[in-house]
C-alpha positions in Angstrom: 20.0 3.7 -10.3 18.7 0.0 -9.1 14.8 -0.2 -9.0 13.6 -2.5 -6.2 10.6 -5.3 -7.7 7.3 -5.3 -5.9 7.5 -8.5 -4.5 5.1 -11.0 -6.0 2.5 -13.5 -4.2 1.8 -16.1 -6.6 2.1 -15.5 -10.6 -1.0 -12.6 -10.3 -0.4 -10.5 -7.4 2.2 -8.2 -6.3 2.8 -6.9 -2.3 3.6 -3.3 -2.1 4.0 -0.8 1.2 1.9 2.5 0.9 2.9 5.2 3.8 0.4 7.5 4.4 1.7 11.1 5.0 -1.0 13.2 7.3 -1.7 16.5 7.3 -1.2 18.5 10.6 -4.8 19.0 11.9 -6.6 16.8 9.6 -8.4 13.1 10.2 -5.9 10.7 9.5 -8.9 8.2 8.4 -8.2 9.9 5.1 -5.4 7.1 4.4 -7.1 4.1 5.4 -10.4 5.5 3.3 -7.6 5.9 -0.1 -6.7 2.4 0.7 -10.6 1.0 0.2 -11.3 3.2 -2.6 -8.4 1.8 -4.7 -10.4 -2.4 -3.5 -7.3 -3.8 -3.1 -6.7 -6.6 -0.4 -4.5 -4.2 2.6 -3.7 -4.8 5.9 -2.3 -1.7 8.0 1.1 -2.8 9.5 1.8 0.0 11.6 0.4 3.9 12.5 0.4 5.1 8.5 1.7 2.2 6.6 0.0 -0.2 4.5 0.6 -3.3 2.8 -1.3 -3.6 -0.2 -1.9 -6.5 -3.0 -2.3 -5.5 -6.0 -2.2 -6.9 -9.5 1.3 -8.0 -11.0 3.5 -7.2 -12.3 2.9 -3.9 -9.9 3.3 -0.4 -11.6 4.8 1.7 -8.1 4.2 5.2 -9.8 1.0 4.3 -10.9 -0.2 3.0 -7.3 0.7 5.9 -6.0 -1.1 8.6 -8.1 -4.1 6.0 -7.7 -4.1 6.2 -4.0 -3.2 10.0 -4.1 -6.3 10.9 -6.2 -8.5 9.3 -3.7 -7.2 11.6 -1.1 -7.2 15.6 -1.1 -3.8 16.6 -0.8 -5.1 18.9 1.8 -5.6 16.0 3.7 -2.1 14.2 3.3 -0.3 11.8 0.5 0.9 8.4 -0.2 4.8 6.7 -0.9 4.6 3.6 -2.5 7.7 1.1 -2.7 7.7 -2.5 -2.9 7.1 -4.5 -0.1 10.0 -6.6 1.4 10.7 -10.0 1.7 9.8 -10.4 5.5 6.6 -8.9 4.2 6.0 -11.2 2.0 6.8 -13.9 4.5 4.4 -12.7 6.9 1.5 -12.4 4.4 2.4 -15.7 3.1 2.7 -18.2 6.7 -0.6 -16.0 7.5 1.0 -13.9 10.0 -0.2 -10.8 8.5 -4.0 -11.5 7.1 -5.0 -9.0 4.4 -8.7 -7.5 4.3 -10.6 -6.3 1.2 
């Protein structure tokens, strides 16, 4: 099986998507709340997903237990896969403007 890289931005920093899976009933703030605990630079792209900077060369499985210990799995999970290269793009021309 091919693994997909985490896209890089610069020689330090690697761009990776996190989806946010909700529990039925519960505050979906939980997600955005994983994503600051983790203080990573993040920009939410659309309803649940994240774009996330992180340092490189980016470990995928180990971003996601990260970002799933800093949510109760009562309260919903994380996917994380690399980010693609329109992602990148966008972050790069500025397009997309990540927050800490």
């Amino acid at each position: 099986m091919l693994m997909a890289t985490p896209v890089t931005t610069g020689s330090e920093k690697a761009l990776l998507r996190a989806y946010y899976t909700a529990v039925e009933g519960t505050d979906p703030e939980y997600g955005q709340g994983a994503i600051e605990k983790n203080d990573v630079p993040h920009r939410e792209i659309t309803h649940f997903v994240w774009l996330i900077q992180v340092p490189a060369p980016a470990d995928i499985p180990e971003w996601q237990r990260r970002l799933n210990a800093a949510v109760d799995p009562k309260h919903g999970s994380f996917r994380v896969t690399p980010a693609s290269a329109e992602d990148q793009r966008r972050v790069e021309s500025g397009e997309i403007t990540l927050q800490q």
